[in-house]
N, C-alpha and C positions, 0 to 999 in steps of 0.2 A: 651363254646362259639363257637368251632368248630363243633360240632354239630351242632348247631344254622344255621351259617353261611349255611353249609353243605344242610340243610331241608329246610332252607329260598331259596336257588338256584333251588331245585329240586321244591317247593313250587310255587315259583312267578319265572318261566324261565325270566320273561323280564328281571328282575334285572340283568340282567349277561349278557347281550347282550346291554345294555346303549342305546349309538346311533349308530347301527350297525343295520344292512337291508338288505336283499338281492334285487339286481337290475340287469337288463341289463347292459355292461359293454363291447364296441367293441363290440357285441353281443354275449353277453356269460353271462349267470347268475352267479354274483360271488359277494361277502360279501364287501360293504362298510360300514367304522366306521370313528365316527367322531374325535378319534384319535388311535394312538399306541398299547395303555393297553386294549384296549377293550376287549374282546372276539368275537371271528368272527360267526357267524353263518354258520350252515352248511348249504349251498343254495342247492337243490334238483331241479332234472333236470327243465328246462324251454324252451320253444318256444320264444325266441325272435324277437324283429322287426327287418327287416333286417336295416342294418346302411345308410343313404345316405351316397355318394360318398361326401366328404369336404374337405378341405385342413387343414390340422393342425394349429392351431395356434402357434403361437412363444411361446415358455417356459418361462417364465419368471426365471431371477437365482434368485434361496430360497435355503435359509440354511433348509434341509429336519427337521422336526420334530422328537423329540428324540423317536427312537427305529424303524424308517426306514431308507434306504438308499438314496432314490431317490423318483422325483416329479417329474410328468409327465402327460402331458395335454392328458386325455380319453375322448369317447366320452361315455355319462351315461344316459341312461333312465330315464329320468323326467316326473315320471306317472301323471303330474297336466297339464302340456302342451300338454303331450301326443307324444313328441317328443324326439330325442336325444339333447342334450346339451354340450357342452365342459365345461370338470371341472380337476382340478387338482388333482391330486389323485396320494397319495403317499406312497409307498414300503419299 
């Protein structure tokens, strides 16, 4: 069965990466996942858009999700808008 698992990874990469992506991030390319346990993907160099100048939003207090430490409001590349966005993203 580990086998299995093993050649099903190397087989279909999506399966091992979930909801995890690479995007812009304060302008920097680097791996967002829709939680914890994911696997991160390795993001490979990028040119990003530079960030408008915004004032941060207020952090709202969140009990952080289990197996980060901290949440904290980034500004994230929203390839549909075509814009940066503020989102919460958490360490």
């Amino acid at each position: 069965m580990k086998k299995f698992l093993i050649l099903a990874l190397f087989a279909f990469p999506s399966l091992g990466y979930a909801d995890c992506y690479c995007t812009c991030i304060n302008g920097k390319n680097q791996p967002i996942c829709s939680n914890a346990i994911d696997l991160r993907p390795i993001c490979g160099p990028k040119v990003c858009p530079i960030e408008p100048p915004s004032i941060k939003p207020i952090n709202p207090p969140t009990v952080p999700p289990i197996g980060t430490k901290v949440c904290v409001q980034e500004q994230v590349w929203d390839y549909n808008l075509g814009k940066y966005v503020w989102k919460q993203i958490c360490y």
